[in-house]
C-alpha positions in Angstrom: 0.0 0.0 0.0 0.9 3.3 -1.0 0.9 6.3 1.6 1.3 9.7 1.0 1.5 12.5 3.5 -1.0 15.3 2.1 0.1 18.1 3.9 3.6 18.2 2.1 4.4 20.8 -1.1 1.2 22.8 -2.1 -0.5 20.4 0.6 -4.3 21.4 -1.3 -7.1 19.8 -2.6 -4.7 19.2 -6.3 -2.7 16.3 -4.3 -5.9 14.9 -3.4 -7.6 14.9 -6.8 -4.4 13.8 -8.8 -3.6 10.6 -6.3 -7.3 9.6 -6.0 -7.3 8.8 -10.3 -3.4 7.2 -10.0 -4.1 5.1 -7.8 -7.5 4.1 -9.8 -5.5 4.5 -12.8 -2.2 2.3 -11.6 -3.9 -0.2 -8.8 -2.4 1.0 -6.1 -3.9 0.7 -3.0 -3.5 4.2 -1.6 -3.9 6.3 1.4 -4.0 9.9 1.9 -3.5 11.3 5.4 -3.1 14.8 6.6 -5.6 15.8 4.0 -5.1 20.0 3.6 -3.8 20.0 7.4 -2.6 23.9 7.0 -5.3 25.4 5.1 -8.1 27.7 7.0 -10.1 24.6 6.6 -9.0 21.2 7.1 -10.0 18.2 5.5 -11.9 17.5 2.6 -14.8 20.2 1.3 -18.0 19.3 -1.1 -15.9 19.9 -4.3 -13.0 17.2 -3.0 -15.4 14.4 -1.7 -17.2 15.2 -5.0 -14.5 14.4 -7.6 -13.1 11.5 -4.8 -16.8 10.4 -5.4 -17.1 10.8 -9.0 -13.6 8.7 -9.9 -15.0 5.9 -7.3 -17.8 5.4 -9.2 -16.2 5.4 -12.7 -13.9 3.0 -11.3 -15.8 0.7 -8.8 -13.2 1.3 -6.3 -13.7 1.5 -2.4 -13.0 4.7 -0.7 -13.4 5.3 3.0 -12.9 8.3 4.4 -14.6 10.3 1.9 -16.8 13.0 3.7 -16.4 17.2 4.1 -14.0 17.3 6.8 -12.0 14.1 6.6 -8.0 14.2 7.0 -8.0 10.9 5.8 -8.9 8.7 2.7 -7.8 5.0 1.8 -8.8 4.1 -2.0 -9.1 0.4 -2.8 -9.1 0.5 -6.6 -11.5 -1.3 -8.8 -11.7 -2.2 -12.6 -15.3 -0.6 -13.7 -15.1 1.2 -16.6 -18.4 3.1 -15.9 -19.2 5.5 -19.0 -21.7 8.4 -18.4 -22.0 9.8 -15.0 -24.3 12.8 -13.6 -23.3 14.4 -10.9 -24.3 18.0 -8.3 -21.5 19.0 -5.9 -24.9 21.3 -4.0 -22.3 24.1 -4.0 -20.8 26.3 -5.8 -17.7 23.9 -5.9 -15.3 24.2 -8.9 -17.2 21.9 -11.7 -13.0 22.2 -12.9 -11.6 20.7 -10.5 -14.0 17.8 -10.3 -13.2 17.6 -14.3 -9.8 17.1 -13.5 -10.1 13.8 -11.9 -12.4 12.2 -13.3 -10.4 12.6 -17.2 -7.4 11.5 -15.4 -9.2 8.5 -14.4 -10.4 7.8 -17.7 -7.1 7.1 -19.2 -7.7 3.8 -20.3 -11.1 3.7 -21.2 -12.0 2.1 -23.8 -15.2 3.7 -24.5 -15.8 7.1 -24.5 -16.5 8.9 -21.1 -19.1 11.1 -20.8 -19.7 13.8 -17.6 -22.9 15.3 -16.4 -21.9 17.9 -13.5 -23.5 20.8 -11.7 -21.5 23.0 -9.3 -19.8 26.5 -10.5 -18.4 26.8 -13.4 -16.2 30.2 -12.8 -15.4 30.3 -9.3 -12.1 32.1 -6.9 -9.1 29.6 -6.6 -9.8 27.4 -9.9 -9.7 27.3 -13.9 -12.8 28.5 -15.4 -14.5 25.9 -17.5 -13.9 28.1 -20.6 -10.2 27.4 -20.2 -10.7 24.1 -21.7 -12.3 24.5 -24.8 -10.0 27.3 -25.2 -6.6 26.4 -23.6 -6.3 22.9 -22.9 -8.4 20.9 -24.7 -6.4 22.1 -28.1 -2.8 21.5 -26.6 -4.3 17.9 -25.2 -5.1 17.3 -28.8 -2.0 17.3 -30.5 -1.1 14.6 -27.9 -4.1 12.6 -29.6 -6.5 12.9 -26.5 -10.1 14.1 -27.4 -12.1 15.7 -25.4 -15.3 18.5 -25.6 -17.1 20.7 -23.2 -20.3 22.0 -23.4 -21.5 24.9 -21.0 -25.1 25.1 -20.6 -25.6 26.8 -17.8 -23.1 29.7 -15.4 -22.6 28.8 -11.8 -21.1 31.7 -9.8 -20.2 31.7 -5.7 -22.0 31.8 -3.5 -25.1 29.7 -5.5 -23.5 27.4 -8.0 -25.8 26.3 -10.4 -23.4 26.3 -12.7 -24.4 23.2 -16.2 -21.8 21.3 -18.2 -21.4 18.7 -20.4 -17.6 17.0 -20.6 -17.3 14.3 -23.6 -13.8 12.2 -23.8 -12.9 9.5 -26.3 -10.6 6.8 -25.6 -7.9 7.5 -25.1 -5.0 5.3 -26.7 -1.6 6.5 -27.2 -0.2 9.5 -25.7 2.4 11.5 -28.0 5.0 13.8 -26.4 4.1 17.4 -26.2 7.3 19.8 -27.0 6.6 23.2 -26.3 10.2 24.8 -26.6 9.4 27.7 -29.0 5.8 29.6 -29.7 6.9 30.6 -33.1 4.5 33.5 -34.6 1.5 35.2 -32.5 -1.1 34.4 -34.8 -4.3 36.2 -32.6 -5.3 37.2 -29.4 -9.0 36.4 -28.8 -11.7 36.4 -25.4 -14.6 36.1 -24.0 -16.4 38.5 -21.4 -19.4 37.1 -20.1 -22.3 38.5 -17.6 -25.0 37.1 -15.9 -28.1 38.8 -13.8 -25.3 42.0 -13.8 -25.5 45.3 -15.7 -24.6 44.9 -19.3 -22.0 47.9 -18.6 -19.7 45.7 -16.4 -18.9 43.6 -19.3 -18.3 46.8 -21.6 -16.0 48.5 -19.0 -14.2 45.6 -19.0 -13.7 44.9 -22.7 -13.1 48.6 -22.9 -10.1 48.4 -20.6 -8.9 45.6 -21.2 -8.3 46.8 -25.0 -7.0 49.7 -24.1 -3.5 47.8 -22.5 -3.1 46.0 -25.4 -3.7 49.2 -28.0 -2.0 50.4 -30.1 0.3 47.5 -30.1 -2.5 44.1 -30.6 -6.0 43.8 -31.9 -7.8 41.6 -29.9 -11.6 40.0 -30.1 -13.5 39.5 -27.4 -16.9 38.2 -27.6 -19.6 39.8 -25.1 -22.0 36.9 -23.4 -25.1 37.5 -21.8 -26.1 34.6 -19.9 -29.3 33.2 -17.7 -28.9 31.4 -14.4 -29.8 31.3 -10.9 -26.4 33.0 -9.7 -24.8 36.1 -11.1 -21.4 37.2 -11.9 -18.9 38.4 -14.3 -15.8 37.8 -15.3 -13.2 37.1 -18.3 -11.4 34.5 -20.3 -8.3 35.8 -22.6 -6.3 33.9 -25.0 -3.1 34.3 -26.9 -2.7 31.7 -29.8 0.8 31.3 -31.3 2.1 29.0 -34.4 2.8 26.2 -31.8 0.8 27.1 -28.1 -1.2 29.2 -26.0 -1.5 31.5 -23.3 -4.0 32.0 -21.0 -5.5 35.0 -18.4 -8.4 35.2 -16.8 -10.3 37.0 -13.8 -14.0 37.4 -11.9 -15.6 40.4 -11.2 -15.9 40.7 -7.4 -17.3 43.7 -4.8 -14.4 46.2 -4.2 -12.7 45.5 -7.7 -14.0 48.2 -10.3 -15.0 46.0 -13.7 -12.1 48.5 -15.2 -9.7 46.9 -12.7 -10.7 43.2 -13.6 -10.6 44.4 -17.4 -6.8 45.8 -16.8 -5.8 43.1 -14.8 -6.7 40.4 -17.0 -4.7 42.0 -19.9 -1.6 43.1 -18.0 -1.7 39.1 -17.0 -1.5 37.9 -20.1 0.4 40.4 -21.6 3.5 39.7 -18.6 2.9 36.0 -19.6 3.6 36.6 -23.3 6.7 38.9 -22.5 7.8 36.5 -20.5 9.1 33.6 -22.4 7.0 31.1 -21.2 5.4 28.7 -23.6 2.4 27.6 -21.1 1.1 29.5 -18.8 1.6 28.0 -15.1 -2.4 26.5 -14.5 -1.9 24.8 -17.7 1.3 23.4 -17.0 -0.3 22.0 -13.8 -3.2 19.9 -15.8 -1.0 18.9 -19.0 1.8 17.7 -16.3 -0.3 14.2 -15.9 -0.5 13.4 -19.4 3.2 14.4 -20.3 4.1 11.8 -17.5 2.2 8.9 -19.5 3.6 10.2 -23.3 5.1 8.1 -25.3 8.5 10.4 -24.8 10.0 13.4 -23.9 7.7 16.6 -23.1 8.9 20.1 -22.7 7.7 23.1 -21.9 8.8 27.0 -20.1 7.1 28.8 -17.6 7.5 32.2 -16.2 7.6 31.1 -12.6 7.2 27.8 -10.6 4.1 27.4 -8.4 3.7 25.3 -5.7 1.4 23.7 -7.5 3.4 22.5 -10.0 6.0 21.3 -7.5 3.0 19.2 -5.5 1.3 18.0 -9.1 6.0 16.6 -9.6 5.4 15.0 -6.8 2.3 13.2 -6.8 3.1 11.9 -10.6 6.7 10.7 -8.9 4.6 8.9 -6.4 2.5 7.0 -8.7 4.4 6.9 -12.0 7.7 6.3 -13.6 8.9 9.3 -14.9 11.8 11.6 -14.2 11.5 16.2 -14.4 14.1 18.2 -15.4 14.0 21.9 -14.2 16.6 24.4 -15.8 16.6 28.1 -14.5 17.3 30.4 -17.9 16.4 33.6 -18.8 13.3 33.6 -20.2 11.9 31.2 -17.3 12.2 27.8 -16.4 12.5 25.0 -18.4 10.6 22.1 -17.8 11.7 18.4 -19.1 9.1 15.5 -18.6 10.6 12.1 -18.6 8.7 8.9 -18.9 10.3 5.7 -18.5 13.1 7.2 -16.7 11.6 7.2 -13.2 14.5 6.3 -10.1 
């Protein structure tokens, strides 16, 4: 039996996702203790037991442990393959992070996998859901994993409410993902999107955020009005290049102008272009898994390393044999990603 000490590195709620679909994924026995020990709030929340939840029923594996609170959790993988699941965290717990999980656990389906989930879909401390469709889901692609997301409903804090759809083919061989050069900025694109708020908070901050990148880039953003029982607005940006993309987003929140949101979402991915990274760091954290089971040698740069990243290294050390190369240079860090070539 495996055991991991979950307060180590980042010591979140990532550690606890990622080891719940190896150890699913790799039939290892597993158990988790310490489980976000120095966090405000210890132990599992709704959004954790959720995605522990949802992989255990993909998988038919035994968890106990797994309730809001729990420092502890001991997984007892199983060999279901179980196809379409539907699923409500009852919060407005990240739908994303739940998402993460459960595709890492579907690596060797061999039917597609289909998600039902309702929870929030743009929520503090997570990816937004439209970071998929536009960010990871391409990248994921050229290493021959196919997957779609369909958003049919917003779920903001404090309600949730928040509708999607995730769709994932089989998924056979992984192919290395090199990401040493971006090669030629081919557009920058967005989306702003508002729901039960004043149209004018998503024009301030499509106005603003315009303004950083003028004279210098054009860049489209697309205006969404949407209906759903919460409200909230925030902002997705993109930066496509020849061979990657960068990434910024942000929320709307009380005591942050929609200006300010505008601003800061440009200035973030602006700093993230002019920085020489080739990913930006939350998208480094979610390819990380799938580099580790490539068929060869993955690289990638980022501007800074997170403790995320470092926690997401070691987790994939636990479980998997594969061996990361860091190397400080100028325009960031360089990642390597090793499989096969584990100690």
């Amino acid at each position: 039996m495996l055991e991991i000490d979950s307060s180590r590195g980042e010591g979140g709620g990532q550690m606890v996702r990622t080891s719940v679909a190896l150890a699913t994924l790799t039939g290892t026995t597993t158990r988790l203790t310490r489980i976000r020990e120095n966090r405000p709030t210890n132990g599992l929340s709704k959004q954790h037991t959720t995605a522990v939840n949802a992989v255990a029923t993909m998988t038919g594996s035994k968890v106990t442990g797994n309730y809001i609170g729990s420092s502890e959790l001991l997984i007892e993988p199983g060999h279901d393959q179980v196809t379409d699941i539907s699923m409500d965290i009852g919060s407005a717990g990240s739908i994303s992070l739940v998402i993460q999980a459960t595709m890492l656990a579907a690596r060797n389906y061999t039917s597609p996998f289909t998600l039902d989930l309702v929870g929030g879909t743009n929520v503090m401390w997570a990816p937004p859901v439209d970071s998929y469709p536009m960010v990871l889901f391409p990248l994921m692609k050229r290493m021959g994993i196919n997957a779609e997301l369909e958003i049919l409903e917003r779920g903001f804090y404090p309600i949730g409410g928040g509708h999607v759809k995730l769709k994932m083919d089989p998924i056979g061989r992984i192919e290395p993902l090199a990401l040493d050069d971006l090669g030629q900025l081919k557009g920058l694109h967005g989306i702003c999107f508002v729901q039960h708020l004043s149209d004018r908070i998503g024009s301030d901050m499509i106005e603003a955020c315009k303004h950083v990148f003028e004279p210098q880039y054009d860049i489209d953003i697309q205006f969404q009005r949407t209906e759903g029982t919460s409200r909230g607005a925030g902002m997705v940006l993109v930066a496509e290049y020849e061979n990657g993309i960068l990434s910024s987003n942000v929320l709307s929140s009380k005591g942050h102008s929609p200006q300010q949101s505008g601003l800061d979402a440009a200035s973030d991915l602006l700093q993230e272009m002019s920085a020489g990274s080739t990913v930006d760091i939350h998208t480094a954290d979610q390819l990380l898994p799938y580099m580790a089971m490539a068929e060869g040698k993955s690289s990638f740069i980022v501007s800074r390393i997170s403790k995320h990243l470092l926690s997401q290294m070691d987790t994939l050390e636990s479980f998997l044999d594969v061996r990361f190369g860091v190397e400080r240079k100028d325009d960031g860090y360089h990642f390597s990603v090793n499989p096969g070539e584990g100690n």
